[in-house]
C-alpha positions in Angstrom: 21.4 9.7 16.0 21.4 8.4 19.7 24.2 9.3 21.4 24.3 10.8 24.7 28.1 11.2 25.4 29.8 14.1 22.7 32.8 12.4 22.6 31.5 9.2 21.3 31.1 11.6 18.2 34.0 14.2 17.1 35.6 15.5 14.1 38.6 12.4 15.1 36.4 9.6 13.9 36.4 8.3 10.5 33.4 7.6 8.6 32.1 6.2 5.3 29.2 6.7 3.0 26.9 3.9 1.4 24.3 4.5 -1.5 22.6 1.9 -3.9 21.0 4.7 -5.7 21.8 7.6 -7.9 19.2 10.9 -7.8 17.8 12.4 -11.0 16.8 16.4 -11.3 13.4 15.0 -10.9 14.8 13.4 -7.2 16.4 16.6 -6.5 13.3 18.3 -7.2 11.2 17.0 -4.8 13.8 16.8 -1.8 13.8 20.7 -2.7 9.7 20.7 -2.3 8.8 18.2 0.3 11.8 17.2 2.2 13.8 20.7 2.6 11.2 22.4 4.1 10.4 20.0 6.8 14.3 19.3 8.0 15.7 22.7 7.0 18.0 23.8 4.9 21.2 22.6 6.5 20.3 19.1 6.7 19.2 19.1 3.3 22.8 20.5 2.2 24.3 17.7 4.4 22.2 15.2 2.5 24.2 16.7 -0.3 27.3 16.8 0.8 26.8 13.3 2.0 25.0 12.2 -1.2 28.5 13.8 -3.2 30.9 11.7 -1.3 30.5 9.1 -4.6 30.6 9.8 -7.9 27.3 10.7 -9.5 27.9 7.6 -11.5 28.8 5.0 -9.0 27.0 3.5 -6.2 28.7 1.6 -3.2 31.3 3.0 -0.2 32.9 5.9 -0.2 36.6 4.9 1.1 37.0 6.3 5.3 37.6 9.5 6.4 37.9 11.7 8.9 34.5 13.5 9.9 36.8 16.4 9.8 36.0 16.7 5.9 32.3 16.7 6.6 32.8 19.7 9.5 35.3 21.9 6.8 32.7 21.4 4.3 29.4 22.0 5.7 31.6 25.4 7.6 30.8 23.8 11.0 32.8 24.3 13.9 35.0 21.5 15.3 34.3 21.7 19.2 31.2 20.4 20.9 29.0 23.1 19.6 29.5 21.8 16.3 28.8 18.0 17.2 25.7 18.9 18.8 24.8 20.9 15.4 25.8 17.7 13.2 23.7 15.1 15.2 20.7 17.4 15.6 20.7 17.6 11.5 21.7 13.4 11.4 18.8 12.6 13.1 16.4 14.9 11.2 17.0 13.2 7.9 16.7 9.5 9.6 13.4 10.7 10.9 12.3 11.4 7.3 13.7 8.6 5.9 16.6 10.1 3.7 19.6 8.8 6.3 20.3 5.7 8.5 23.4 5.9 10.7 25.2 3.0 12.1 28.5 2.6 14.2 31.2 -0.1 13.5 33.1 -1.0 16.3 36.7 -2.4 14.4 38.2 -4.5 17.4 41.9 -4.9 15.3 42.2 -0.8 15.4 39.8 -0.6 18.7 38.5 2.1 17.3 34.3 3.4 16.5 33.9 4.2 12.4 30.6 5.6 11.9 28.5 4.7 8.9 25.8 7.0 6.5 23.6 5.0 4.2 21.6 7.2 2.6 18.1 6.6 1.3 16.5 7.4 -1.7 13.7 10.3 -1.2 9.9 8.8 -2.0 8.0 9.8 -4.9 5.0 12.4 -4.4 2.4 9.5 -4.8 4.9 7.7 -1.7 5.2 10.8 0.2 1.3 11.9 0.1 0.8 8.2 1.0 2.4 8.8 4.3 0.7 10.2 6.8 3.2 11.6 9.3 5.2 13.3 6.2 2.2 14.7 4.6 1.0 16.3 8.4 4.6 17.4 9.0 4.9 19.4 5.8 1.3 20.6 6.2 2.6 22.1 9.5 5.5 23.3 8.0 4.7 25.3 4.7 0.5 25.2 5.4 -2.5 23.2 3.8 -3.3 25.1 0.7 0.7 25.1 -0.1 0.4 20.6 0.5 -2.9 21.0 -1.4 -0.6 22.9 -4.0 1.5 20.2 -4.4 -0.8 17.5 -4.3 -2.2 19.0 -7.3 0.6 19.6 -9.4 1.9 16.4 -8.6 -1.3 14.4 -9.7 -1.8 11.6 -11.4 -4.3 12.6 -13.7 -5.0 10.4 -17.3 -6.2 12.1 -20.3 -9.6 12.9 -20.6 -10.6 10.2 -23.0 -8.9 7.5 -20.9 -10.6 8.7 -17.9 -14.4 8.6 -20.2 -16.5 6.0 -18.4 -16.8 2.5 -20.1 -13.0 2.1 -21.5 -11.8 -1.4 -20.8 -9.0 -2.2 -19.7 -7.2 -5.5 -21.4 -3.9 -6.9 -20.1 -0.9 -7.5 -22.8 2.1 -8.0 -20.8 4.0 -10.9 -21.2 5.1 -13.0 -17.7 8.5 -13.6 -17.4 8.4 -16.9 -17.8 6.2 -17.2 -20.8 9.4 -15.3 -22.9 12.5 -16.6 -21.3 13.1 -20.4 -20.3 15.7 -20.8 -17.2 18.0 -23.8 -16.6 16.9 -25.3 -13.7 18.9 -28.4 -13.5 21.8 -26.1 -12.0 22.9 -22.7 -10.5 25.6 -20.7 -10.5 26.2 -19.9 -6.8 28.7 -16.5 -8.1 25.8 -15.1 -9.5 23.0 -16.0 -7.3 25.3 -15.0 -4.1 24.9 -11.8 -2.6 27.5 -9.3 -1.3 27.8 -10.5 2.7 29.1 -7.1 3.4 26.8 -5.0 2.2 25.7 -3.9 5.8 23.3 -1.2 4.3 21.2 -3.6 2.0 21.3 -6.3 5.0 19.2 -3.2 7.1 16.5 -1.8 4.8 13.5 -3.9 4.9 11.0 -3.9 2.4 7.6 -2.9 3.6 5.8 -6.0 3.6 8.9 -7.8 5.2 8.9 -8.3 9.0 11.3 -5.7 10.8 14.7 -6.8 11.7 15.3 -5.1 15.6 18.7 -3.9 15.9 20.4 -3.7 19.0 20.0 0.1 19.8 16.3 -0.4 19.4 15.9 -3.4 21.8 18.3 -0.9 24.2 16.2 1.6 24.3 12.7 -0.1 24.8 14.2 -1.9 27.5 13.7 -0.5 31.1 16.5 0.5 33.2 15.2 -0.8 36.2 14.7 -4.2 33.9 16.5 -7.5 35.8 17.4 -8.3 32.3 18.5 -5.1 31.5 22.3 -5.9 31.9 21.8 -9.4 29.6 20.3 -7.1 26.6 23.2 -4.6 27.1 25.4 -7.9 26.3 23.6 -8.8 22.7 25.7 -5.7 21.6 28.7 -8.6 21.3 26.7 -11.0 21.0 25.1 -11.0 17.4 24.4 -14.5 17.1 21.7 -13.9 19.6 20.4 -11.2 18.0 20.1 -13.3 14.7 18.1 -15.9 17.3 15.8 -13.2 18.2 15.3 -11.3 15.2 14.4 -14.7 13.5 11.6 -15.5 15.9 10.4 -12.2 15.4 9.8 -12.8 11.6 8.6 -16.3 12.2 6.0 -15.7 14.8 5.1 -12.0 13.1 6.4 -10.2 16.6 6.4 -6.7 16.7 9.5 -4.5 18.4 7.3 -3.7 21.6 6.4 -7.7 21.9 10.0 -8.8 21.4 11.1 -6.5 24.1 8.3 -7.4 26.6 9.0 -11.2 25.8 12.9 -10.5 26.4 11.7 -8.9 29.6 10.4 -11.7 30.9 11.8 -13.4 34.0 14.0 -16.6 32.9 14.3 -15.7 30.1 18.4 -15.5 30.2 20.3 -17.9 32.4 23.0 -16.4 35.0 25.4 -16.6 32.4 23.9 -14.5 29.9 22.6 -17.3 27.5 19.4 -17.0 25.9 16.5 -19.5 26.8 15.7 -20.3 23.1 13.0 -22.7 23.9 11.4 -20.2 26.5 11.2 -17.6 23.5 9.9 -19.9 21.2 6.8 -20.7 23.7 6.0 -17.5 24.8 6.8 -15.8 20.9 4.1 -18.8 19.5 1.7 -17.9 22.8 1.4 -14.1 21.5 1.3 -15.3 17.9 -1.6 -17.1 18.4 -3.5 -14.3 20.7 -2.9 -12.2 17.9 -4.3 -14.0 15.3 -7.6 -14.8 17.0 -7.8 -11.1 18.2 -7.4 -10.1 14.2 -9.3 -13.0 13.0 -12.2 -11.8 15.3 -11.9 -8.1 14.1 -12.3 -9.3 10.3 -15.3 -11.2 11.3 -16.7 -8.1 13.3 -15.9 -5.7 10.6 -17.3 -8.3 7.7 -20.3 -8.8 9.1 -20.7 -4.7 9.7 -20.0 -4.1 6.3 -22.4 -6.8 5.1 -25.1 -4.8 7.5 -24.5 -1.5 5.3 -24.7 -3.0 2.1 -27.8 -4.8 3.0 -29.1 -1.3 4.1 -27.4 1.1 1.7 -26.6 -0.5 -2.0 -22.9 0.5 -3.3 -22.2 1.7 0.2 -18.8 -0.3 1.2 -16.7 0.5 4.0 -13.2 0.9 3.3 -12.3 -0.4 7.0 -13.3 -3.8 6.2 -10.3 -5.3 5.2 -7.2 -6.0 7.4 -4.0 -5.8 5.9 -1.6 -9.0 6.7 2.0 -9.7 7.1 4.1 -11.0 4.0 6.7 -13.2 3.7 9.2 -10.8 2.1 12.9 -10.4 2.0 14.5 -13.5 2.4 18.2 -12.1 3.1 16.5 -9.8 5.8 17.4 -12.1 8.6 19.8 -14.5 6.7 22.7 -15.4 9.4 26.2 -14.3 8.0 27.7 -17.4 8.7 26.4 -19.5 5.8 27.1 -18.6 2.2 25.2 -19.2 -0.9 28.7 -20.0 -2.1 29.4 -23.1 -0.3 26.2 -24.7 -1.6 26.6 -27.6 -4.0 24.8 -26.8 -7.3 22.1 -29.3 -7.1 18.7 -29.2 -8.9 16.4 -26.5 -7.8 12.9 -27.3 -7.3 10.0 -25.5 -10.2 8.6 -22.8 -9.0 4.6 -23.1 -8.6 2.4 -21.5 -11.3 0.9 -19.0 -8.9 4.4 -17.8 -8.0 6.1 -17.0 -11.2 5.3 -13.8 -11.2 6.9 -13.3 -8.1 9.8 -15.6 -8.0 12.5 -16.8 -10.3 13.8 -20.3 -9.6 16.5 -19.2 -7.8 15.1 -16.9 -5.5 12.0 -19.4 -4.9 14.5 -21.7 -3.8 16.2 -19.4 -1.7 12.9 -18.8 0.1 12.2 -22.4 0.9 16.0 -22.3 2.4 15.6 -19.5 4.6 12.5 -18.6 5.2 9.9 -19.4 8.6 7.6 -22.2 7.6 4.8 -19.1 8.7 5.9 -17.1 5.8 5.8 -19.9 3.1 2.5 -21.1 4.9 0.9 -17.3 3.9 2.1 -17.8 0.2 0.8 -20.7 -0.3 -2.7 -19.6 1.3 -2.9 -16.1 -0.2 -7.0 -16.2 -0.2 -7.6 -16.5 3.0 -5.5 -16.9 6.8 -4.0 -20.1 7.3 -6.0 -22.9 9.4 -5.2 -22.7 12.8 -5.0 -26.6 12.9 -2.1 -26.9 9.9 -0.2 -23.6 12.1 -0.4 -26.3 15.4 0.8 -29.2 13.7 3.5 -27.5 11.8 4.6 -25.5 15.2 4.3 -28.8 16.9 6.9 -30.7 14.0 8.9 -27.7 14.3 9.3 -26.8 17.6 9.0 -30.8 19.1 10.0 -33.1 16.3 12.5 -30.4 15.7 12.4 -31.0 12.0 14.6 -28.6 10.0 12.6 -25.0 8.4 14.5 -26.0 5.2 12.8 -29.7 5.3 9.3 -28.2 6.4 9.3 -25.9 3.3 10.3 -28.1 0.8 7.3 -30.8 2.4 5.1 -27.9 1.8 5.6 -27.5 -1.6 5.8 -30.3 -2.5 2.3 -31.0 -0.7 1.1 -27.5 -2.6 2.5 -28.5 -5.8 1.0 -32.2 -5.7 -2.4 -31.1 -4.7 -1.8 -33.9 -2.0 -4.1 -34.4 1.4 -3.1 -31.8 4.2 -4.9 -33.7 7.0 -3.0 -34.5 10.1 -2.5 -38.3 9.4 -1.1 -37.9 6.2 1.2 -35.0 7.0 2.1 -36.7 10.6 2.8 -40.2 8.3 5.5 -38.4 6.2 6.7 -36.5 9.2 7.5 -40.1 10.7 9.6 -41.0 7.6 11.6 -37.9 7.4 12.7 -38.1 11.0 13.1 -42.0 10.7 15.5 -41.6 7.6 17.6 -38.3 9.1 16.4 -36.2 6.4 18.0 -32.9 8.0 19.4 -31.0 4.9 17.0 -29.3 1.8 19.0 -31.3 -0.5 18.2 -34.5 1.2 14.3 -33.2 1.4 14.7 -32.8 -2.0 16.3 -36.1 -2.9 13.8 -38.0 -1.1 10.8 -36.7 -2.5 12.1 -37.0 -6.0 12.9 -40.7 -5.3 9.4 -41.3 -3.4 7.6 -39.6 -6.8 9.8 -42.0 -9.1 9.0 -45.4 -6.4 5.3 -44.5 -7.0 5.6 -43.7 -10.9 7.1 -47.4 -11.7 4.4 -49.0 -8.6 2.0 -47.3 -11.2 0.1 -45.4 -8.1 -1.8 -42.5 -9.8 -2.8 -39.5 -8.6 -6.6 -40.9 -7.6 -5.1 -43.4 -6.1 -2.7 -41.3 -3.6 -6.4 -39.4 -3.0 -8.4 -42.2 -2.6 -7.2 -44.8 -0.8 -9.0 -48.3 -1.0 -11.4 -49.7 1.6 -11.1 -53.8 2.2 -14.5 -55.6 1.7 -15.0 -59.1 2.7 -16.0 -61.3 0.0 -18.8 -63.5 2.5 -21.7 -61.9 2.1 -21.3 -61.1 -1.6 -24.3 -63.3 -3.6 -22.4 -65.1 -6.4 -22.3 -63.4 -10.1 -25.1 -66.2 -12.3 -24.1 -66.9 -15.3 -26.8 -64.9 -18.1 -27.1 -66.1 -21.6 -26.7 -64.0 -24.2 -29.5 -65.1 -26.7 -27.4 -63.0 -29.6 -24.4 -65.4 -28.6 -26.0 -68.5 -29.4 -27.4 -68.1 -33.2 -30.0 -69.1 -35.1 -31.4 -72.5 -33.4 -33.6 -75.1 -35.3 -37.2 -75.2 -34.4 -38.6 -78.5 -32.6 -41.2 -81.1 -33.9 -44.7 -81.6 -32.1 -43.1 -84.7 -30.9 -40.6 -83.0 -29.0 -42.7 -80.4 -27.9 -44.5 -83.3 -26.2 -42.3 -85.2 -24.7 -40.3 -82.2 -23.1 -43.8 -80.7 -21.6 -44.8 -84.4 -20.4 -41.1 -84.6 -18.8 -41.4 -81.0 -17.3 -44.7 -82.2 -15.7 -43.1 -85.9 -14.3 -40.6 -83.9 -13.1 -42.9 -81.7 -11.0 -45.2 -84.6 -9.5 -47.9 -83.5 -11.4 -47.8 -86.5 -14.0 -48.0 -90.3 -13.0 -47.7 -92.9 -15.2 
């Protein structure tokens, strides 16, 4: 927990709880084992006494209280003593990842509430997989105690599943192979998610870009900074925090970047508003160095690994892949100005066949609403990294033609899903028509694509067609088609006389000068 003043933080200042999760003995176990002994046993009781501020059996808020309760129950004096106490154990478990702490600032009662949303604890498999945990309890309880633990936590099969040469065969059943969804409509109260759950908006999945809150922008930002005092103001200003945060996940920025771009000279006006255009260049500048400095690290590291197979058979390194960014949570970053409610229920577009297993039809067109171009652009090319060339002309329709994200995703799947040409022309052509015809909205994307696939269905333009379009020959230097008889066409013919035969060969032969009479 940051705080540097102890009266920001007394016994005086209410407080809630928020969980999405309720713990098993199993879950209790393992805080007892892995997380206790790193954070000590009174944080691990707080954890508790935070954790029993619900029912066992719901999930949600706990209604406000004083902090008072907290201090009576965890027998910790009220003065500054005891403040300093409860903050030092706070920010033990949000350094392991059991606790996130936030602070609501409720202008009607001008008053601070502060907020606990507590996390649930990893499994062993999670927690050996972190590094930092696993070295922390190592230095806490010793190797051969982690090495303990490994052990008895270890996923081991039975010995004749683990016997060399059993096959593995898949059985499961895709969702979409059992169930068959409605997709002419949805209902917008049960697709909508709760606004106001603060503590699902801040949790980011792992393969999800991070959304930078204000405190962490603060306190990357240099005091001596000339922008210093313009940060300070995005504390009340959220809707340019939703700016930033949002070209962060489009351009794949991470927290130091964002800071070092926000630090950049011109980068507010004298006012205090932010230069949105300036951020998008310089954000797309360091998106692209990036990717050419990882794209040249894959190549390095491919063509190393292909040296040590060539030298050493069955020797692969396990460096030689790179992990990449996913497109992830699409509520992550979703402004809290626009609600799923106020959506008209209009046909949702199929989702493609490589996708199902990801994505219902909602939530695939959710994604195509509110997700970066970038992100969609990595699903659809999940074998390898986008083209550079299809990243600058989308950046270029995005950021000059200043098409909509919404309209840029639904032209990319439908461009995915059709199998259709992605060269410059042809994207740049349909481009043209979108901007000409103030397509601006997803359900006007939509709308016109449908009506451009039924315009083409009736014009009876097939698929080759669309592919391969015609080339114009002049007919001039074409030889004309001669006319061939069929001998089979014309029947059984009689035979001639000699008499005939005569006079035909003697008017053959007039005919060629060679007979006078």
């Amino acid at each position: 927990m940051r705080l540097t003043n102890p009266l920001h933080f007394t016994e005086q200042h209410r407080f809630y709880v928020f969980r999405d999760f309720a713990l098993s003995d199993f879950d209790w176990k393992v805080i007892s084992q892995f997380y206790q002994p790193m954070v000590g046993a009174v944080a691990a009781a707080l954890y508790m006494t935070l954790y029993h501020q619900l029912d066992a059996d719901r999930i949600g808020y706990s209604p406000l209280e004083q902090q008072r309760k907290l201090f009576l129950s965890m027998e910790i004096d009220m003065g500054e003593r005891g403040r300093r106490l409860l903050i030092e154990q706070t920010s033990k478990l949000e350094a392991v990842g059991l606790l996130r702490t936030v602070r609501k600032y409720l202008a009607a009662a001008d008053e601070h509430v502060f907020g606990y949303e507590l996390q649930r604890p990893l499994s062993p498999p999670e927690f050996f997989r972190n590094e930092h945990l696993t070295l922390l309890l190592r230095d806490k309880i010793g190797k051969f105690a982690v090495l303990a633990l490994k052990d008895e936590y270890r996923l081991v099969p039975p010995e004749p599943l683990a016997a060399p040469g059993v096959s593995t065969e898949e059985l499961s059943v895709p969702f979409y192979e059992q169930f068959r969804l409605n997709v002419c409509s949805a209902d917008p109260d049960l697709s909508t998610d709760d606004k106001s759950d603060d503590g699902q908006a801040g949790r980011i999945s792992g393969e999800s870009a991070a959304m930078f809150r204000y405190e962490d922008i603060l306190a990357r930002t240099p005091q001596t900074s000339a922008n210093r005092r313009f940060i300070e103001a995005l504390k009340r200003r959220p809707d340019q925090l939703a700016v930033i945060n949002m070209t962060a996940r489009k351009y794949r920025l991470s927290l130091q970047e964002t800071c070092r771009l926000l630090d950049e000279d011109g980068m507010f006006t004298e006012a205090g508003e932010l230069d949105t255009e300036r951020l998008t260049a310089l954000a797309s500048l360091c998106f692209h160095q990036a990717r050419k400095r990882t794209q040249a690290v894959e190549r390095a590291l491919a063509r190393g690994s292909s040296s040590n197979r060539s030298g050493e058979s069955g020797n692969v390194s396990d460096d030689a892949f790179i992990a990449g960014a996913g497109g992830g949570d699409v509520e992550a970053l979703r402004p809290a100005v626009s609600a799923v409610s106020s959506e008209p229920a209009e046909p949702l577009l199929e989702v493609p066949e490589p996708l199902r297993d990801e994505f219902d039809v909602v939530r695939y067109n959710r994604m195509l609403r509110y997700e970066p171009y970038t992100a969609v652009l990595e699903r659809f090319f999940r074998k390898g990294s986008v083209p550079d060339y299809l990243l600058r002309l989308f950046e270029k329709i995005d950021v000059n033609y200043r098409l909509s994200g919404e309209v840029i995703n639904v032209l990319l799947h439908y461009l995915y899903v059709r199998k259709e040409s992605w060269s410059t022309n042809y994207i740049e052509m349909i481009v043209s028509n979108l901007l000409a015809k103030q397509i601006d909205t997803f359900e006007r994307a939509v709308a016109y694509f449908r009506e451009e696939s039924a315009r083409r269905a009736q014009a009876g333009i097939g698929e080759k067609e669309r592919k391969e379009p015609k080339t114009r020959k002049t007919s001039s230097g074409r030889k004309p088609k001669l006319a061939v008889v069929d001998p089979a066409q014309l029947g059984e013919q009689p035979d001639l006389s000699e008499e005939e035969r005569e006079r035909i060969r003697r008017l053959a032969l007039k005919r060629d000068g060679k007979l006078v009479e």
